[in-house]
MOPAC internal coordinates of N, CA, C and O (Angstrom, degrees):
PM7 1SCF
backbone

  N    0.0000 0     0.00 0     0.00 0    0    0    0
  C    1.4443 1     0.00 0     0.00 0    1    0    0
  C    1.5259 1   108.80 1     0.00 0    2    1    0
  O    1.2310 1   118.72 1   -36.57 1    3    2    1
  N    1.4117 1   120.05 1   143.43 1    3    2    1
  C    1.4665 1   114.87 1   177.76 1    5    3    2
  C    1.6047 1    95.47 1  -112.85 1    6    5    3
  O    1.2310 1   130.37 1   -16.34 1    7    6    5
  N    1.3293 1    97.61 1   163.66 1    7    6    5
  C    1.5828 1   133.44 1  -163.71 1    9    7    6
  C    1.3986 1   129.18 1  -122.04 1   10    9    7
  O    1.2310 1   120.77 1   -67.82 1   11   10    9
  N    1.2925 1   116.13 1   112.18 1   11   10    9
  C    1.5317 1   129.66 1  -179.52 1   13   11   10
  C    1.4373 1   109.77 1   -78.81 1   14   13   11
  O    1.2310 1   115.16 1   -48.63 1   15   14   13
  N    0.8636 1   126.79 1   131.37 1   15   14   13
  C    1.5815 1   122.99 1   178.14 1   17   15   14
  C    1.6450 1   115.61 1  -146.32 1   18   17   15
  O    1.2310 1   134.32 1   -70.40 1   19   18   17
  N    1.4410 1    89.90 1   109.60 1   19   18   17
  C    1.6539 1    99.99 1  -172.66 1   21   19   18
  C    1.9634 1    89.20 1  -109.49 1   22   21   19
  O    1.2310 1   128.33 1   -63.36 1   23   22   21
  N    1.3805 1   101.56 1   116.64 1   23   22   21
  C    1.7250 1   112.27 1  -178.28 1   25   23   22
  C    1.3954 1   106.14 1  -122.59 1   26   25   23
  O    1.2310 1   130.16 1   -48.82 1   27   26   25
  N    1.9817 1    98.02 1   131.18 1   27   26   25
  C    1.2878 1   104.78 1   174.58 1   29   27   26
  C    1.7759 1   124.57 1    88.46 1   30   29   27
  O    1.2310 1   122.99 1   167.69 1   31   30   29
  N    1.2966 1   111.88 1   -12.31 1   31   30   29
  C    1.2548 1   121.46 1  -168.09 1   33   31   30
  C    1.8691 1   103.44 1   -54.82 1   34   33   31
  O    1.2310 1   128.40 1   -53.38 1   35   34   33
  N    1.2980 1   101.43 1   126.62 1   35   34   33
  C    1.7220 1   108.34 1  -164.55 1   37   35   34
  C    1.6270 1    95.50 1   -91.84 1   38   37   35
  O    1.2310 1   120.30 1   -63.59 1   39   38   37
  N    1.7995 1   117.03 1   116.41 1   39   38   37
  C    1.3584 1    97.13 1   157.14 1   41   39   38
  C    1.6451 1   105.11 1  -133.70 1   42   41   39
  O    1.2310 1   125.67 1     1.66 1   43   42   41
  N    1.3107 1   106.70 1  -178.34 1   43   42   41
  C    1.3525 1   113.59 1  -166.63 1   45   43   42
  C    1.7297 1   112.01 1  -100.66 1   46   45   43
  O    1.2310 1   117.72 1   -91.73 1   47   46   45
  N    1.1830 1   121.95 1    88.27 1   47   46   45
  C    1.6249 1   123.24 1  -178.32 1   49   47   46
  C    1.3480 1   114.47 1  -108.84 1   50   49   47
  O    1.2310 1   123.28 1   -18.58 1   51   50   49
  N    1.6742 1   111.32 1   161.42 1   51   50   49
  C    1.5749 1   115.86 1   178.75 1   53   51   50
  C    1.3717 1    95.06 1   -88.79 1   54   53   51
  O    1.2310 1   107.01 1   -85.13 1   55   54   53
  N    1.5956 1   141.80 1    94.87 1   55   54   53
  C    0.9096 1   132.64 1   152.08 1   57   55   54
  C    1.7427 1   123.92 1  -102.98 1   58   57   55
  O    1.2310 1   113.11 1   -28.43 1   59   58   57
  N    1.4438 1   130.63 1   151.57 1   59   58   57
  C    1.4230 1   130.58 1   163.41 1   61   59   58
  C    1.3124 1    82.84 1   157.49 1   62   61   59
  O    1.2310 1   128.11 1   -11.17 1   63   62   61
  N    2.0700 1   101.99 1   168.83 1   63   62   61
  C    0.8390 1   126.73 1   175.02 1   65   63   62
  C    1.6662 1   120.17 1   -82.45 1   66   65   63
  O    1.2310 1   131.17 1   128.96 1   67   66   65
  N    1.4555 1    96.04 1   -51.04 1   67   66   65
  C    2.2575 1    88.00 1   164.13 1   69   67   66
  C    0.9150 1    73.46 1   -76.86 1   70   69   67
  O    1.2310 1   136.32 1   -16.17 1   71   70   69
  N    1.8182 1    86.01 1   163.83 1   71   70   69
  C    1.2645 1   132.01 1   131.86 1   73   71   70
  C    1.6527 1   139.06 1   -18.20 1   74   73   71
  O    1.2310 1   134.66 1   120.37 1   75   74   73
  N    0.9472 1    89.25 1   -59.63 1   75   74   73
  C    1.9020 1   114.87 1   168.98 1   77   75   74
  C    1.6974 1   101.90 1   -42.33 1   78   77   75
  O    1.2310 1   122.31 1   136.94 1   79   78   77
  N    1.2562 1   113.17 1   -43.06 1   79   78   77
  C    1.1454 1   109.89 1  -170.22 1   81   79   78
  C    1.0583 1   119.47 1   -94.96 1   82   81   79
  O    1.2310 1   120.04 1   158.63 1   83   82   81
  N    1.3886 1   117.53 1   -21.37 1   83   82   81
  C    1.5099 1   117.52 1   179.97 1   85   83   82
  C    1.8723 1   106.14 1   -89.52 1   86   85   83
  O    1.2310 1   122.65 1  -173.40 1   87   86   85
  N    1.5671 1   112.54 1     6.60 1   87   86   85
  C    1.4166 1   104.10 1   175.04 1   89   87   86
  C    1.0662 1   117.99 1   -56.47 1   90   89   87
  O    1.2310 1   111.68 1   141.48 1   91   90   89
  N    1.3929 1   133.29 1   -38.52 1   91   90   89
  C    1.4770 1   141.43 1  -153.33 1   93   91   90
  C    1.2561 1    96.33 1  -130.59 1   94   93   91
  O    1.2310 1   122.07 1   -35.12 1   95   94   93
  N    1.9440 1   113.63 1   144.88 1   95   94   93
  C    1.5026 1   115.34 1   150.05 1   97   95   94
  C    1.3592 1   125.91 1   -49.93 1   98   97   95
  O    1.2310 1   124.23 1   -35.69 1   99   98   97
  N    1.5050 1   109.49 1   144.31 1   99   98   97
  C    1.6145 1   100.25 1   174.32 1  101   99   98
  C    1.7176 1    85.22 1  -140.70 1  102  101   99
  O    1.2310 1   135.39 1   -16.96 1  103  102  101
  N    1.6555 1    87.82 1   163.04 1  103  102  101
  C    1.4839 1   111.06 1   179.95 1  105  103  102
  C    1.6362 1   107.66 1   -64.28 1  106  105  103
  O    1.2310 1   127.85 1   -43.59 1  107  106  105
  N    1.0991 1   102.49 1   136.41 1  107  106  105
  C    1.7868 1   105.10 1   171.10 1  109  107  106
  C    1.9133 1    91.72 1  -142.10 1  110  109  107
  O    1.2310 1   128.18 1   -25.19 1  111  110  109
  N    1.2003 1   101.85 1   154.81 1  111  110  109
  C    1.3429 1   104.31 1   169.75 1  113  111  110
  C    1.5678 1    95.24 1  -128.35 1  114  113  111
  O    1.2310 1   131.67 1   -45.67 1  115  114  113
  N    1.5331 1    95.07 1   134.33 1  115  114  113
  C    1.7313 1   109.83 1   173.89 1  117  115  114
  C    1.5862 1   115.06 1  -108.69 1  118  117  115
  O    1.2310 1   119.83 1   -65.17 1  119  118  117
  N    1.6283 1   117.92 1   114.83 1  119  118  117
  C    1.4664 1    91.40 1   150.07 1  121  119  118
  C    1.6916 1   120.63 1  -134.13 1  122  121  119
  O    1.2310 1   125.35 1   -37.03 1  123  122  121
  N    1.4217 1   107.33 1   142.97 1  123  122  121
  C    1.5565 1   145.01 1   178.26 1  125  123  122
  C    1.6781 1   104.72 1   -72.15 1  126  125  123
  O    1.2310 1   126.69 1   -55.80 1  127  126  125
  N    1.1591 1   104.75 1   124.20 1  127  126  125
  C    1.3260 1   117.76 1   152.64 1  129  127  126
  C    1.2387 1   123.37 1  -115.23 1  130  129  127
  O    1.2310 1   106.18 1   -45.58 1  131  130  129
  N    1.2743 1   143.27 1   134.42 1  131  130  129
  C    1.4858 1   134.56 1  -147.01 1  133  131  130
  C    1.7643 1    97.33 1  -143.61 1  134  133  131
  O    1.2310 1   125.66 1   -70.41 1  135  134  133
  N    0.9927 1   106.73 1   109.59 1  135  134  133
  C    1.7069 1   113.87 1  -179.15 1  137  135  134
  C    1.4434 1   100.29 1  -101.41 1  138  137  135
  O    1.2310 1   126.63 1   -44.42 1  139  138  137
  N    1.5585 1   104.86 1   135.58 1  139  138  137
  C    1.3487 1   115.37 1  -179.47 1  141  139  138
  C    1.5663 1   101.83 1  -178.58 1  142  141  139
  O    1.2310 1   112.29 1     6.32 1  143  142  141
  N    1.2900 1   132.14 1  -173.68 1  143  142  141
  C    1.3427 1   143.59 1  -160.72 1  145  143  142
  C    1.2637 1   115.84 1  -132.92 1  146  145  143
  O    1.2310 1   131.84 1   -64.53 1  147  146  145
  N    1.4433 1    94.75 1   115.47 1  147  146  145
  C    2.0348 1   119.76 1  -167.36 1  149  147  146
  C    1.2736 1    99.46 1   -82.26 1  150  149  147
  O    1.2310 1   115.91 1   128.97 1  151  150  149
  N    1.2085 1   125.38 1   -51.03 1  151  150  149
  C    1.6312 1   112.48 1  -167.10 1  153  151  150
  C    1.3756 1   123.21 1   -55.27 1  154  153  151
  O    1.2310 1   105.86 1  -152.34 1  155  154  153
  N    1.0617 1   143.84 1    27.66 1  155  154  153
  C    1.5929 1   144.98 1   147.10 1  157  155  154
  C    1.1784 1   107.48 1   -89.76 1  158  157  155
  O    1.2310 1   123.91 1   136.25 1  159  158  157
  N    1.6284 1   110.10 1   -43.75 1  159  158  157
  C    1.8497 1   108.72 1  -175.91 1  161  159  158
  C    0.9343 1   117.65 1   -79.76 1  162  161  159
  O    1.2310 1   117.22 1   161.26 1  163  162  161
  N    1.2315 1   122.89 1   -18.74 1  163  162  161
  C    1.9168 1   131.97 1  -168.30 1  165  163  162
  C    2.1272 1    82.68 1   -92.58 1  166  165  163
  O    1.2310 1   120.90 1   148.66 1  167  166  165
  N    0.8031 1   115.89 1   -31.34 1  167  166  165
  C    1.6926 1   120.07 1  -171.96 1  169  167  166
  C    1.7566 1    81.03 1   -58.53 1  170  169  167
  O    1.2310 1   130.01 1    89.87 1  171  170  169
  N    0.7950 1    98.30 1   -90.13 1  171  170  169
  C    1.5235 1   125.04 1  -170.85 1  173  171  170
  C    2.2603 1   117.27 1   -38.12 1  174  173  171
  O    1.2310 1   132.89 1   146.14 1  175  174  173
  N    1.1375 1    92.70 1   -33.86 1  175  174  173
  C    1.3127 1   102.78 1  -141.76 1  177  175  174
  C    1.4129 1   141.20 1    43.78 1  178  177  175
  O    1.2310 1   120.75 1  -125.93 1  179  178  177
  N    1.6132 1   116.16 1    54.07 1  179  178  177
  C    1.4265 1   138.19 1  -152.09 1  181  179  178
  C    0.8967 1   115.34 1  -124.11 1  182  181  179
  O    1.2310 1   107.54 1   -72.84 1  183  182  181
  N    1.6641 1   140.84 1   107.16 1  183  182  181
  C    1.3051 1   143.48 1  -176.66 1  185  183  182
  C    1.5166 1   104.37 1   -69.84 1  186  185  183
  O    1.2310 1   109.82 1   150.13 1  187  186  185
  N    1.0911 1   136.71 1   -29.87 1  187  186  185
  C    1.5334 1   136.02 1   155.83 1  189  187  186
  C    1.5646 1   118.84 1   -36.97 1  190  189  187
  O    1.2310 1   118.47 1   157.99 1  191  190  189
  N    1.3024 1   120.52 1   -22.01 1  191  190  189
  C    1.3397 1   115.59 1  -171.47 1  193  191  190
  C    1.8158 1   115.48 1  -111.98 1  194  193  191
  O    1.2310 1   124.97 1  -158.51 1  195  194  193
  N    1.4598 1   108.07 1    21.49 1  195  194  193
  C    1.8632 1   114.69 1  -151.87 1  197  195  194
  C    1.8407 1    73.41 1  -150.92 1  198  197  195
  O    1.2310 1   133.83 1   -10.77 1  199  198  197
  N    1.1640 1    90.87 1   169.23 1  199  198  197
  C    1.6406 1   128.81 1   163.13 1  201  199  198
  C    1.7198 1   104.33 1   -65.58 1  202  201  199
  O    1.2310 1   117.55 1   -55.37 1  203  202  201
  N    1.4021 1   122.26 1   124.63 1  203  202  201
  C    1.5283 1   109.47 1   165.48 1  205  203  202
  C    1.1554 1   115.95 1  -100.67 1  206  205  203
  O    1.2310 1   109.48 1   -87.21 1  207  206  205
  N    1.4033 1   137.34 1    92.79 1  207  206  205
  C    1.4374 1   160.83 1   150.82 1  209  207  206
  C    1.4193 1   105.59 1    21.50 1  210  209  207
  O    1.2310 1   132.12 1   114.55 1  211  210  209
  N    1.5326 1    94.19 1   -65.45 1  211  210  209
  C    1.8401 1   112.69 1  -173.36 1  213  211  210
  C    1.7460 1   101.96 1   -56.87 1  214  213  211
  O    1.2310 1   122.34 1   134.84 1  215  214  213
  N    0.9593 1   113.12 1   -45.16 1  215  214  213
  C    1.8302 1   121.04 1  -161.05 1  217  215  214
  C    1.6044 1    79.86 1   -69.52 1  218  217  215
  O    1.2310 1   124.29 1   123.71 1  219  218  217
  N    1.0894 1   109.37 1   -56.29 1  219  218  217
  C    1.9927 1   116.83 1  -166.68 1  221  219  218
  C    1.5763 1    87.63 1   -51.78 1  222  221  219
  O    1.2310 1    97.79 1   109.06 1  223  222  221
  N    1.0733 1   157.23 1   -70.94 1  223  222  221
  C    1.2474 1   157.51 1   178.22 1  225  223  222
  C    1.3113 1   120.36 1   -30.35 1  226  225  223
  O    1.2310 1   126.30 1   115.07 1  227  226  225
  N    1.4417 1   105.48 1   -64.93 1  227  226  225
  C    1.8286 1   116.11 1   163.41 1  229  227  226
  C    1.0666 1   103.64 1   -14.18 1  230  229  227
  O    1.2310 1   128.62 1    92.61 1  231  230  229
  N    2.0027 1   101.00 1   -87.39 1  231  230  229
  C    1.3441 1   113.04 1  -158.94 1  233  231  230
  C    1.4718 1   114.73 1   -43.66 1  234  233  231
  O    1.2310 1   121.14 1   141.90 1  235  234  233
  N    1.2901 1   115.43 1   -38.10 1  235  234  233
  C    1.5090 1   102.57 1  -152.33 1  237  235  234
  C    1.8925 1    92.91 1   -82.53 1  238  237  235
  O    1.2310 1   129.55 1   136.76 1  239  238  237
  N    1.2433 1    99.19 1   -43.24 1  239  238  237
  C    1.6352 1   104.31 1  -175.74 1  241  239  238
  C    2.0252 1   100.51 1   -40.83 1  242  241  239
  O    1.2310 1   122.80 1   141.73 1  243  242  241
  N    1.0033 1   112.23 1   -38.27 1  243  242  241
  C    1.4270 1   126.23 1  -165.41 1  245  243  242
  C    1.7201 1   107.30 1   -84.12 1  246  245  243
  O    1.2310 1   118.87 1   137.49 1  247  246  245
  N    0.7113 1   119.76 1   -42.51 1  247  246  245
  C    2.0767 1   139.56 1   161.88 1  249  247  246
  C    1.2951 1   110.25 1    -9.97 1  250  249  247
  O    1.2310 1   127.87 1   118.82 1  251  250  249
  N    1.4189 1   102.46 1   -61.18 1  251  250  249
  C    1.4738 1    93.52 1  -163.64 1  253  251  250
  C    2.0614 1   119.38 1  -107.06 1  254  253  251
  O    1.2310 1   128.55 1  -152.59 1  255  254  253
  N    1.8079 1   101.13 1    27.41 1  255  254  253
  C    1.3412 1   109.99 1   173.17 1  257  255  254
  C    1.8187 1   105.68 1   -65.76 1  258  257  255
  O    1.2310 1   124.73 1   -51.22 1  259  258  257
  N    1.1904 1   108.52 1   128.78 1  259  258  257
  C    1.7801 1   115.28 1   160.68 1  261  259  258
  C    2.0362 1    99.77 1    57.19 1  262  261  259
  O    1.2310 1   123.72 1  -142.07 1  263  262  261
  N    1.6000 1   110.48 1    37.93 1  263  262  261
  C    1.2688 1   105.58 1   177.07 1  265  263  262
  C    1.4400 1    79.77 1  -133.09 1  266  265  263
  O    1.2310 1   135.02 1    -0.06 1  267  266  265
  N    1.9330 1    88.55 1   179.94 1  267  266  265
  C    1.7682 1   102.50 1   174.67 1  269  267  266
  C    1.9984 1   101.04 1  -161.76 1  270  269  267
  O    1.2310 1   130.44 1   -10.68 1  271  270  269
  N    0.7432 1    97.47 1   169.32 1  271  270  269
  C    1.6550 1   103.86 1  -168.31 1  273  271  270
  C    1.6637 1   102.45 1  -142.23 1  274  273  271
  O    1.2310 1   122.33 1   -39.20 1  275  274  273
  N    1.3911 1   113.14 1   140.80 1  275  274  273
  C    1.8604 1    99.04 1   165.14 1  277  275  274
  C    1.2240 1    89.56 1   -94.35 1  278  277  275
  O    1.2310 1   116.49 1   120.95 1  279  278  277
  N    1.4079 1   124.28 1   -59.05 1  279  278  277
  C    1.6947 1   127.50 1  -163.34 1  281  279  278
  C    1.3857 1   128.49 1   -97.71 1  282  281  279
  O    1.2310 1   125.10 1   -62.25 1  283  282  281
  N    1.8255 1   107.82 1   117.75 1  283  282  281
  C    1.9262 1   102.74 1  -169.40 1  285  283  282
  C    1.3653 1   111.88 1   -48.36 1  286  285  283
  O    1.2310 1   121.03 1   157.45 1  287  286  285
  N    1.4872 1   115.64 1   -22.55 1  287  286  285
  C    1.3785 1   125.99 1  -175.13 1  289  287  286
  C    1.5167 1   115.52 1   -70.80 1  290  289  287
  O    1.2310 1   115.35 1   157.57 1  291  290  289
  N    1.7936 1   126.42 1   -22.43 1  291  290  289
  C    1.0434 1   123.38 1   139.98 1  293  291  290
  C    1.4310 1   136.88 1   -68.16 1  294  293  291
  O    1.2310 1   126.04 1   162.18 1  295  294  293
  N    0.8135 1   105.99 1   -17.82 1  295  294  293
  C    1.7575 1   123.43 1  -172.74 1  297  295  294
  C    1.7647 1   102.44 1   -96.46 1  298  297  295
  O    1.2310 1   114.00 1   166.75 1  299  298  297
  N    1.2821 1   128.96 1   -13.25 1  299  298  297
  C    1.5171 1   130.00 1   175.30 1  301  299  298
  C    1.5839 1    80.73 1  -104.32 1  302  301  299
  O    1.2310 1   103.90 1    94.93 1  303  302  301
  N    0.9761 1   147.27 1   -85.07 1  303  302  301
  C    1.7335 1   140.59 1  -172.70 1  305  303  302
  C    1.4929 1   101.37 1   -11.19 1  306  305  303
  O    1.2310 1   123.88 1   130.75 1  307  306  305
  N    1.3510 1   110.16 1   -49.25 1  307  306  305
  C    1.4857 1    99.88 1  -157.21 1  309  307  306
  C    1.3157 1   124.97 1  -113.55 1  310  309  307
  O    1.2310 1   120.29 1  -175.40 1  311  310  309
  N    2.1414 1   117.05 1     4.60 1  311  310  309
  C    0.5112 1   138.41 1   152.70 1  313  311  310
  C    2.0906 1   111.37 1   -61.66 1  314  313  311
  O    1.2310 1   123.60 1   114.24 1  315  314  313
  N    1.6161 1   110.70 1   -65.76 1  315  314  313
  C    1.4776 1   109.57 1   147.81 1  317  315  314
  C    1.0442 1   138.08 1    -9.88 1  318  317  315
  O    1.2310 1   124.89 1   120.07 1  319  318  317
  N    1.3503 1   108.21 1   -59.93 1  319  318  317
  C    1.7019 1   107.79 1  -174.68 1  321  319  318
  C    1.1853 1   131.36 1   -97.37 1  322  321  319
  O    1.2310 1   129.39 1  -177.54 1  323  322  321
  N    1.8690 1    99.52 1     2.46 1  323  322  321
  C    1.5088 1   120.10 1   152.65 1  325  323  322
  C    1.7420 1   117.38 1   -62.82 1  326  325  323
  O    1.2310 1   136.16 1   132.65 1  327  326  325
  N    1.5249 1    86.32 1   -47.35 1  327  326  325
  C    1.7594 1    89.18 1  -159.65 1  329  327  326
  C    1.7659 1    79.29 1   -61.69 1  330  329  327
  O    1.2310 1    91.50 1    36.80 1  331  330  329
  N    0.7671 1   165.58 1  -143.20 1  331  330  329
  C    1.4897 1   169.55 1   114.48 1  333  331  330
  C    1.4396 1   101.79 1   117.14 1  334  333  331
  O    1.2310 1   113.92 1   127.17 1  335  334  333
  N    1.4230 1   129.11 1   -52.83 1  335  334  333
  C    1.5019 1   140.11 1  -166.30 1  337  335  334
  C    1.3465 1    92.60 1   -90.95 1  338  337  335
  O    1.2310 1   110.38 1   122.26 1  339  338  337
  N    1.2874 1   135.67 1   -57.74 1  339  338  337
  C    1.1474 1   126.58 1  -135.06 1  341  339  338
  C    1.9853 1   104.51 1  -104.27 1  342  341  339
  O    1.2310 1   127.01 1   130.50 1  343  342  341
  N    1.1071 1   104.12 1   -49.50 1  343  342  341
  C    1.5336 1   121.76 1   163.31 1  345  343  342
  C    1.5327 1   132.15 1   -95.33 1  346  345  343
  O    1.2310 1   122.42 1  -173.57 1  347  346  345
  N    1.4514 1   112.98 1     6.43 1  347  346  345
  C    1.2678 1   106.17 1   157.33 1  349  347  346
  C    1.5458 1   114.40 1    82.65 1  350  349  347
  O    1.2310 1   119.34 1   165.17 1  351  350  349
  N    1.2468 1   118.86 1   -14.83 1  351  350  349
  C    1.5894 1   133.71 1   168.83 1  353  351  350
  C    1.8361 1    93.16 1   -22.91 1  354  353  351
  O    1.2310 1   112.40 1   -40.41 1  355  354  353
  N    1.0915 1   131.94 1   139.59 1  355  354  353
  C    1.1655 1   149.19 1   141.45 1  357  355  354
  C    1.7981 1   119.86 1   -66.27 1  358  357  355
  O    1.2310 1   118.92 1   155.37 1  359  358  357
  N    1.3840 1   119.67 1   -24.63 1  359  358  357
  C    0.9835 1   123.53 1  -170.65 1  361  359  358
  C    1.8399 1   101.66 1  -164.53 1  362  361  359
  O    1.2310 1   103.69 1   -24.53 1  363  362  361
  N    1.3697 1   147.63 1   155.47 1  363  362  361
  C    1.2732 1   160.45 1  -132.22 1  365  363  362
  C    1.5300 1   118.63 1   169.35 1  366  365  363
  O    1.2310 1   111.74 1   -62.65 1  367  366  365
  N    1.1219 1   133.17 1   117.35 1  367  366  365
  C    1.1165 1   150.95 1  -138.11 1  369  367  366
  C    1.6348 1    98.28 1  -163.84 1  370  369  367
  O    1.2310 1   117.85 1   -69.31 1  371  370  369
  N    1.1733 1   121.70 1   110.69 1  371  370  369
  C    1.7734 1   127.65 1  -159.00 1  373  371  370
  C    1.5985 1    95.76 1  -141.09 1  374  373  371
  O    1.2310 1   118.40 1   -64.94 1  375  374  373
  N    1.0734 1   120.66 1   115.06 1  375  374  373
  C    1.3195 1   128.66 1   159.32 1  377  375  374
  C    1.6369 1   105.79 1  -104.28 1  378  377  375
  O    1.2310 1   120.30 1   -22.17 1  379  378  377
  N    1.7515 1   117.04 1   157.83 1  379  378  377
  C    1.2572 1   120.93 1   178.74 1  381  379  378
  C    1.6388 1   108.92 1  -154.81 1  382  381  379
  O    1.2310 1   123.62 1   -60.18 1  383  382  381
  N    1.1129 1   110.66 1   119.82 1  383  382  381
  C    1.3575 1   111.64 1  -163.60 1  385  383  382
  C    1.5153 1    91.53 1  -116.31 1  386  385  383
  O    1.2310 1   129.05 1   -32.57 1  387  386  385
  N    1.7551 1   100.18 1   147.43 1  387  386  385
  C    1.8362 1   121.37 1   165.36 1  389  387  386
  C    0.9254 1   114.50 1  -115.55 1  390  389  387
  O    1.2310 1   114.57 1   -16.86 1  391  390  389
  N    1.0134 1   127.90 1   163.14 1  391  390  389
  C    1.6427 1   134.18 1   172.74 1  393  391  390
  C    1.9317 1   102.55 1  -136.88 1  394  393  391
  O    1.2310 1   131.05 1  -110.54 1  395  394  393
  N    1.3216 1    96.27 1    69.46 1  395  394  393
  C    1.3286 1   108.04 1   165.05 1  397  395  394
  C    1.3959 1   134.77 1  -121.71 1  398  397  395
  O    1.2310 1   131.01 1   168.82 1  399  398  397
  N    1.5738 1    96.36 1   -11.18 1  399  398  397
  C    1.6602 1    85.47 1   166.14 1  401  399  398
  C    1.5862 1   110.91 1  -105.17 1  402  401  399
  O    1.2310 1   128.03 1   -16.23 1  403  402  401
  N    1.3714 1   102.15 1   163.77 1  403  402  401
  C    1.9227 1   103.30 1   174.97 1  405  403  402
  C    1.5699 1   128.90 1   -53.41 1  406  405  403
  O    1.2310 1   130.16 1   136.94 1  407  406  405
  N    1.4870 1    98.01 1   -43.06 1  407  406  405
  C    1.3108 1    95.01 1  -165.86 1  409  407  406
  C    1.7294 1   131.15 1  -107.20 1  410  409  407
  O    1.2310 1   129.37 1   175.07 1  411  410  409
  N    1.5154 1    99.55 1    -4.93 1  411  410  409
  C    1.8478 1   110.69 1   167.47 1  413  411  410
  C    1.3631 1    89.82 1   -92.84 1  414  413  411
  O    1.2310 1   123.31 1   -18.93 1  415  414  413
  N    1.1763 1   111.27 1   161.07 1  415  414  413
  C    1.4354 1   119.44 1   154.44 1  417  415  414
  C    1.5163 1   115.18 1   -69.77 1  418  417  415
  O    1.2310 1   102.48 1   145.76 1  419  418  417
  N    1.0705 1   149.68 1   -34.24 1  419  418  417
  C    1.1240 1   131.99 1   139.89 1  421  419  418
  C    1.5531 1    98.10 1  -156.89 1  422  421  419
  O    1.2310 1   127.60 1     3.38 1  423  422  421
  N    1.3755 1   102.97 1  -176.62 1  423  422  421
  C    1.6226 1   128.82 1  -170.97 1  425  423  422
  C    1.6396 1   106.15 1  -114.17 1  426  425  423
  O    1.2310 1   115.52 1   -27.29 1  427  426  425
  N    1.4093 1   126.10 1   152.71 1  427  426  425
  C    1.7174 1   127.11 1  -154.36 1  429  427  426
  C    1.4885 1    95.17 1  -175.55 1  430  429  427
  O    1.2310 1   124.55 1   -48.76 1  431  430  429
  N    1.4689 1   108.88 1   131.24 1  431  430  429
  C    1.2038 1   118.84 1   153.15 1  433  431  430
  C    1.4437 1    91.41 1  -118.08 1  434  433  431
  O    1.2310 1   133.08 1    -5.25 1  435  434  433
  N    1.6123 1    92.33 1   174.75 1  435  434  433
  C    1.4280 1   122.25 1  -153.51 1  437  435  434
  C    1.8851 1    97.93 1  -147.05 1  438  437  435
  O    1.2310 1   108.97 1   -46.94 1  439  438  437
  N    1.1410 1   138.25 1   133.06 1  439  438  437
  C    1.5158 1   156.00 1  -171.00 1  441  439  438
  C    1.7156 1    82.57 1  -147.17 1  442  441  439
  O    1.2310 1   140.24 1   -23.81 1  443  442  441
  N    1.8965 1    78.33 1   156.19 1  443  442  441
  C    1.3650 1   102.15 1   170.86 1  445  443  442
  C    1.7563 1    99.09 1  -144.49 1  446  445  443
  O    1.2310 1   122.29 1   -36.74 1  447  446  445
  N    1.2106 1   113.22 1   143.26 1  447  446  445
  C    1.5725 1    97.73 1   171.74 1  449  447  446
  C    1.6036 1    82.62 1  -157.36 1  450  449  447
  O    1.2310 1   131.44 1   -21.47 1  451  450  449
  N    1.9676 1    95.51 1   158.53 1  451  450  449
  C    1.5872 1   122.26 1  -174.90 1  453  451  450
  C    1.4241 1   104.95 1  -127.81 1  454  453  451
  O    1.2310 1   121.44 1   -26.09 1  455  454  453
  N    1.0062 1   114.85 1   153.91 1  455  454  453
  C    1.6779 1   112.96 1   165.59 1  457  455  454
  C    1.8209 1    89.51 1  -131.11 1  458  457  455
  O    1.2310 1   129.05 1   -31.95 1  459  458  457
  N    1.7994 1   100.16 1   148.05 1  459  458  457
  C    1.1198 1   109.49 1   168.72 1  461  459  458
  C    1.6559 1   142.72 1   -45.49 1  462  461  459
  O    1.2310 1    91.65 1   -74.07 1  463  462  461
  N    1.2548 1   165.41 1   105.93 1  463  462  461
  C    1.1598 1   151.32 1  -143.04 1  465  463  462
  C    1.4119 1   108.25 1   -94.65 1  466  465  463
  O    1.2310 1   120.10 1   180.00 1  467  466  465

């Protein structure tokens, strides 16, 4: 299977568990790995036939307008099961990183989800 990999992409979401924290956007960096099958598009040279990176970007850049999350671990679930519904990913791999505590550089869960072929 080949692999899309959009790493690090910085967006601005209401995430935390209080309140307090979910008042304001904060930086999270997300990255998506998107498994699916190049050889039709590489046949072709046709962005019609692959995942388009940029659109994969949109969406997520666009995600978190007038929403809020307590747990990154909900917000990678459902980031996942977008790439899957919405883009066709065969396979999804979502990391989500915070930068809320002092002393790691930050904290990240990681989901994996498949849909049948």
């Amino acid at each position: 299977m080949d692999t899309i990999i959009i790493q690090d992409l910085a967006v601005l979401y209401r995430v935390g568990a209080p309140d307090a924290e979910r008042a304001t956007p904060q930086k999270l960096l997300i990255t998506v790995e998107l498994g699916c099958d190049f050889s039709r598009a590489a046949a072709a040279d046709d962005l019609k036939h692959t995942i388009d990176y940029h659109a994969v970007c949109n969406r997520l850049l666009g995600l978190g307008e007038g929403r809020k999350w307590k747990l990154i671990e909900t917000l990678a679930v459902e980031i996942a099961e977008l790439m899957l519904a919405e883009f066709g990913a065969r396979t999804a791999s979502v990391e989500v990183k915070k930068f809320i505590l002092p002393d790691p550089r930050h904290v990240a869960v990681r989901v994996t989800r498949s849909r049948s072929v």
